[in-house]
DOFISE-487730 format. One line per field, with one value per atom (N, C-alpha, C, O): x negated, y, z negated; atom name. Coordinates in Angstrom, 2 decimals, always signed. Each point is the difference from the previous one (the first is absolute). Example, Ala and Ser with C-alpha at 12.3 -4.5 7.8 and 13.67 -1.06 7.14 Angstrom:
<rs>
c1: -13.19|+0.89|-0.90|-1.04|+1.39|-0.82|+0.77|-0.51
c2: -5.69|+1.19|+1.20|-0.02|+1.07|+1.19|+1.09|+1.11
c3: -7.80|+0.00|+0.00|-0.66|+1.38|-0.06|-0.73|-0.17
atom: N|CA|C|O|N|CA|C|O
</rs>
This chain:
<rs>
c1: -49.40|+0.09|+0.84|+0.78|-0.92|+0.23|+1.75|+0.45|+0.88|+1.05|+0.13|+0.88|-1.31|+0.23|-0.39|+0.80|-2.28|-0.29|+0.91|+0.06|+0.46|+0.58|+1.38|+0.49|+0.24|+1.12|-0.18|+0.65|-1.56|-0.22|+0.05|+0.81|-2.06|-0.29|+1.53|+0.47|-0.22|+1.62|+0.94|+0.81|-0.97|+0.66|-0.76|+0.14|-0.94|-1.04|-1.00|-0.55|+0.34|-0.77|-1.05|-0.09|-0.84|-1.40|-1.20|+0.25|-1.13|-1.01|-1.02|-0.89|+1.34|-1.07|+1.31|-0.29|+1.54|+0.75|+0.21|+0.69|-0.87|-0.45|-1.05|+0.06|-0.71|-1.78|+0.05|-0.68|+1.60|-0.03|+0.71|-0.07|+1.05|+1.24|-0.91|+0.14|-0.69|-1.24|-0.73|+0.14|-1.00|-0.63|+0.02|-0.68|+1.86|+0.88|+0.34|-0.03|+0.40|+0.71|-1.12|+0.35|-1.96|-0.92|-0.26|-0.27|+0.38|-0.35|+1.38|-0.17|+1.20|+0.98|+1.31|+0.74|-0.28|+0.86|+1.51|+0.94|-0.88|+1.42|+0.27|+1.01|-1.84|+0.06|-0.18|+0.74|-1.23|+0.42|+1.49|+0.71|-0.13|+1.56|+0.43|+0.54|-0.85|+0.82|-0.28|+0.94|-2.13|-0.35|+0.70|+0.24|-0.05|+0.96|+1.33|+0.57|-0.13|+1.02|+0.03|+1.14|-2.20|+0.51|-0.59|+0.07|-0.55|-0.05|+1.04|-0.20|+1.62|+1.24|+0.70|+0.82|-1.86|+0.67|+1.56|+0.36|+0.38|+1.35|+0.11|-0.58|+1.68|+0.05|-0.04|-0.46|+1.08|+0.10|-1.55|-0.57|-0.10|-1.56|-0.58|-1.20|+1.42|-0.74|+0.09|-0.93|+2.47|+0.07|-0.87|-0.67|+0.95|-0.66|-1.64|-0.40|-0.35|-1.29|-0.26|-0.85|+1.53|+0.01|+0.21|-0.54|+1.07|+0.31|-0.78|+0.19|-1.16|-1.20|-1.13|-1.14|+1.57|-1.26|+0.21|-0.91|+2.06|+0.40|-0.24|-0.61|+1.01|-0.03|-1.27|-0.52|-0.41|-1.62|-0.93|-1.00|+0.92|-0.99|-1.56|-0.58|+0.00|-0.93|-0.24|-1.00|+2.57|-0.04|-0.26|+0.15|-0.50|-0.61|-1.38|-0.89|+0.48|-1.70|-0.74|-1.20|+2.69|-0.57|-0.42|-1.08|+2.50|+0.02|-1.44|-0.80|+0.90|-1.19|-1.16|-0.84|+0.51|-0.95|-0.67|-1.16|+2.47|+0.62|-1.01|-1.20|+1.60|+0.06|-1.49|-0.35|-0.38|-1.30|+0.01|-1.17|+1.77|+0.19|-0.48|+0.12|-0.46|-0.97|+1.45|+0.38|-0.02|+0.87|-0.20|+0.80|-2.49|+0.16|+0.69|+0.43|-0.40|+0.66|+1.48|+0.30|+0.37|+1.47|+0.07|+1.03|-1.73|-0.66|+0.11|+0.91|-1.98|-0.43|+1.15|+0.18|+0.86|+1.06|+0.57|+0.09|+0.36|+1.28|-0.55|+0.82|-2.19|-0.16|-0.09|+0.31|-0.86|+0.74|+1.69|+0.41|+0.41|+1.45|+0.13|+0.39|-0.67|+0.00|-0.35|+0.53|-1.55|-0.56|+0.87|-0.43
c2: +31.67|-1.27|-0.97|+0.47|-2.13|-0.57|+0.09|+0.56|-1.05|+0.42|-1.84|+0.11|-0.97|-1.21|+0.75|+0.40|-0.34|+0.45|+1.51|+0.32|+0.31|+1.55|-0.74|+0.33|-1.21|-0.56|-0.82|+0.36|-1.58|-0.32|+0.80|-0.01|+1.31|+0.81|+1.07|+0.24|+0.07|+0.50|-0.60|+0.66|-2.24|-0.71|-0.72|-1.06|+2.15|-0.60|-1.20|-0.44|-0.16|-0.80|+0.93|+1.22|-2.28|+0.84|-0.18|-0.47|+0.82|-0.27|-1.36|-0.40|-0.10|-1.45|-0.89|-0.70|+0.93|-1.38|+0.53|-0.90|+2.04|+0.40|-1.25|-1.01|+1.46|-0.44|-1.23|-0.57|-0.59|-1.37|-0.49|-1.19|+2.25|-0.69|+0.21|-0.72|+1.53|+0.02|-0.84|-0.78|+0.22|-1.23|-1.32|-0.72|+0.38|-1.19|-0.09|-1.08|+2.35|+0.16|-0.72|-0.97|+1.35|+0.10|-1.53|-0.51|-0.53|-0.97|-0.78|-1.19|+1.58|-1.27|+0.94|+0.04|+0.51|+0.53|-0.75|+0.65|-1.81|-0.01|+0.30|+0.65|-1.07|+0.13|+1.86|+0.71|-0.57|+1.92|-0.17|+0.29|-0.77|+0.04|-0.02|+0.92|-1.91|-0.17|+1.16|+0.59|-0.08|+0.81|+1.59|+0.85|-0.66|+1.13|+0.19|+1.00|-2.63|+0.04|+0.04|-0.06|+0.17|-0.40|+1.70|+0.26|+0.50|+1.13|+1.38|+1.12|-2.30|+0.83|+1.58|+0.82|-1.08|+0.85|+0.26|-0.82|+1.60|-0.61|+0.12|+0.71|-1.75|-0.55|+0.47|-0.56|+1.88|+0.47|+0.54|-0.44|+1.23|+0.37|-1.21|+0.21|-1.50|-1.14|-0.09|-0.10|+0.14|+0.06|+1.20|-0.06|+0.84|+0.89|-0.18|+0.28|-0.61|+0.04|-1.37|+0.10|-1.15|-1.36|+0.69|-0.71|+1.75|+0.30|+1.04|+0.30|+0.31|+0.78|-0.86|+0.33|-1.41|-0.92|-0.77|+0.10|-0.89|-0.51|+1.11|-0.40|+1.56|+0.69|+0.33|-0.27|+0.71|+0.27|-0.64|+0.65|-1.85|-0.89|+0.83|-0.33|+1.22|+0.90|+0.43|+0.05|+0.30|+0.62|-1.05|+0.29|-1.50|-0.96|+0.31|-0.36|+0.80|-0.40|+1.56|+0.28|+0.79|+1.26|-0.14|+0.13|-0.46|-0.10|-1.11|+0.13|-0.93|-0.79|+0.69|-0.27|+1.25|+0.48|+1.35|+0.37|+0.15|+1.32|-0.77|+0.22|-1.25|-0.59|-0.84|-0.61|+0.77|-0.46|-1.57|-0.36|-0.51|-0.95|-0.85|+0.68|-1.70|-0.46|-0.73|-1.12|+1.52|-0.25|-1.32|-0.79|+0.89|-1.73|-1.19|-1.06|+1.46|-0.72|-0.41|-1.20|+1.91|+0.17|-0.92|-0.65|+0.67|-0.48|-1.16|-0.60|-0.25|-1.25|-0.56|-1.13|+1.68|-0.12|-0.66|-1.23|+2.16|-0.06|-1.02|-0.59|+0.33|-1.38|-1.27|-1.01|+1.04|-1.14|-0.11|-0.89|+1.57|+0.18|-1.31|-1.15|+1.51|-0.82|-1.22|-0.73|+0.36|-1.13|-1.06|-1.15
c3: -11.50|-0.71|+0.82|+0.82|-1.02|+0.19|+0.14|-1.00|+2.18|-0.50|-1.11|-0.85|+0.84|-0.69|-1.48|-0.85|+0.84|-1.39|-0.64|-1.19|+2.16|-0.73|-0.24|-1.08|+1.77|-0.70|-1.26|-0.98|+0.87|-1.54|-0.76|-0.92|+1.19|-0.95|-0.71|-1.11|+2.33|-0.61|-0.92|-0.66|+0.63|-0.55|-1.39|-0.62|+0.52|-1.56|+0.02|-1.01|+2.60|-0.19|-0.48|+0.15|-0.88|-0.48|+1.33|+1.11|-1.44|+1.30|-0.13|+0.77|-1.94|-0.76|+1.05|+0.97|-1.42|+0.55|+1.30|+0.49|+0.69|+1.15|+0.42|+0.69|-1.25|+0.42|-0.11|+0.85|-2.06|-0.18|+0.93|+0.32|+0.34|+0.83|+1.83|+0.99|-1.09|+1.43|-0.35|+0.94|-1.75|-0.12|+0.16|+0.72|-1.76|+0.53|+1.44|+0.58|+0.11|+1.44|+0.73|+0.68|-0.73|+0.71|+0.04|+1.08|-2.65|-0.14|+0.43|+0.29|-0.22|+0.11|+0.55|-0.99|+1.76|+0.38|-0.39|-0.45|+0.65|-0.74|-1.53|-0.27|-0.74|-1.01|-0.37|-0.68|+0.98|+0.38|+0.12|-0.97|+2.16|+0.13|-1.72|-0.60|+0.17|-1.32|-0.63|-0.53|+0.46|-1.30|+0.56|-0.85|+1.88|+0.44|-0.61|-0.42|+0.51|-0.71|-1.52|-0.46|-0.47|-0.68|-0.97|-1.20|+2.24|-0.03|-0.91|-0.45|+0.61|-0.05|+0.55|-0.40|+1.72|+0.86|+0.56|+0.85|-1.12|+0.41|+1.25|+0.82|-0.72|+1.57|+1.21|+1.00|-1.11|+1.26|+0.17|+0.99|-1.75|+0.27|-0.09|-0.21|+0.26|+0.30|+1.29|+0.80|-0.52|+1.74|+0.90|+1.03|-1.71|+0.58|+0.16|+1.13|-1.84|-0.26|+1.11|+0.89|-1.02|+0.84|+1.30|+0.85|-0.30|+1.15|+0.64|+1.18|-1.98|+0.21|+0.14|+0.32|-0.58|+0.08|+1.37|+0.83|-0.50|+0.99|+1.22|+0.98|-1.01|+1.35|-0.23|+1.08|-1.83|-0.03|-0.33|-0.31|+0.25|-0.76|-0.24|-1.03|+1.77|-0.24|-1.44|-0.72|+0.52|-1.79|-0.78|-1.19|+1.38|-1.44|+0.65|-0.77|+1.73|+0.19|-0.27|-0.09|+0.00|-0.21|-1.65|-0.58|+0.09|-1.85|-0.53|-0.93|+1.71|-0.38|+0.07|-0.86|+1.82|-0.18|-0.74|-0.23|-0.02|-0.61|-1.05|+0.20|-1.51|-0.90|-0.23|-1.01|+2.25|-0.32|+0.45|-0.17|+0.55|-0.62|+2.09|+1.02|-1.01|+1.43|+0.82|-0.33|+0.87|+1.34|+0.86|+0.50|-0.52|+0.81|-0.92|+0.46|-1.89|-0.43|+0.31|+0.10|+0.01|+0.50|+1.80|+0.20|+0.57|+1.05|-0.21|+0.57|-1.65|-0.45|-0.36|+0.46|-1.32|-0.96|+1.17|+0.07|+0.99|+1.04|+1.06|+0.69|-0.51|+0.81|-0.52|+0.63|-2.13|-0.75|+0.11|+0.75|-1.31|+0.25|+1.71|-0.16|+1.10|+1.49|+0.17|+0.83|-1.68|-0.04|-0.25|-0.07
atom: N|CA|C|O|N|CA|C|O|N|CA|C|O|N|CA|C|O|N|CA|C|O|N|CA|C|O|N|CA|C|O|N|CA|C|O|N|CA|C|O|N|CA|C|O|N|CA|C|O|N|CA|C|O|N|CA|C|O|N|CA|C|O|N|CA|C|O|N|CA|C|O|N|CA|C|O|N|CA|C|O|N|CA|C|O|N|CA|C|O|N|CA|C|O|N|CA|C|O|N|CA|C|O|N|CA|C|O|N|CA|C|O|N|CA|C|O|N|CA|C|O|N|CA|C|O|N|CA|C|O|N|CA|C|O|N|CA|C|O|N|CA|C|O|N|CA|C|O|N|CA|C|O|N|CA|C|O|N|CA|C|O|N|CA|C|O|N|CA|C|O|N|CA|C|O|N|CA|C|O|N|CA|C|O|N|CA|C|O|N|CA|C|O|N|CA|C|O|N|CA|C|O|N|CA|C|O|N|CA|C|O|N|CA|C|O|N|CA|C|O|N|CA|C|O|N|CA|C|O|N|CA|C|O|N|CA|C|O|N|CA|C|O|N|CA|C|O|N|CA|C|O|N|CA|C|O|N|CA|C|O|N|CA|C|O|N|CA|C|O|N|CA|C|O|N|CA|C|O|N|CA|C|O|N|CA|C|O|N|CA|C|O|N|CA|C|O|N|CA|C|O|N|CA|C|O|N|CA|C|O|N|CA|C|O|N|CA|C|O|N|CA|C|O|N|CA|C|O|N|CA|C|O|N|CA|C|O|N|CA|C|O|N|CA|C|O|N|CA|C|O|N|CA|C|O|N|CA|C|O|N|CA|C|O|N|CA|C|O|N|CA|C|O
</rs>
């Protein structure tokens, strides 16, 4: 499993607000930022999870796909973001 998704999951996220929080990610990546937070992960496994992401960026395109969910989106997302 995913290590992003096995930390939510440890922490009671369910797999509906998983799957809404990869969705949003795919369609709008900052607004994901917010909804991480508002997750109520405590802080330090926020850091932590932010820092599995920063040194691997792979693991959002693994979890994204783990989760079913289309990746070029995340792509589209992040070259709008540049524009």
């Amino acid at each position: 499993m995913n290590p992003i998704i096995e930390l939510l999951k440890t922490h009671g996220i369910s797999n509906e607000q998983i799957n809404d929080l990869f969705e949003t990610l795919t369609q709008n990546p900052l607004a994901a930022m917010s909804s991480i937070g508002e997750l109520g992960l405590p802080q330090d496994q926020l850091q932590v999870l932010m820092g599995q992401v920063m040194q691997n960026p792979q693991l959002i395109k693994d979890a994204v796909e783990e989760l079913g969910l289309d990746f070029s989106k995340v792509e589209q997302a992040k070259s709008k973001l540049h524009q």
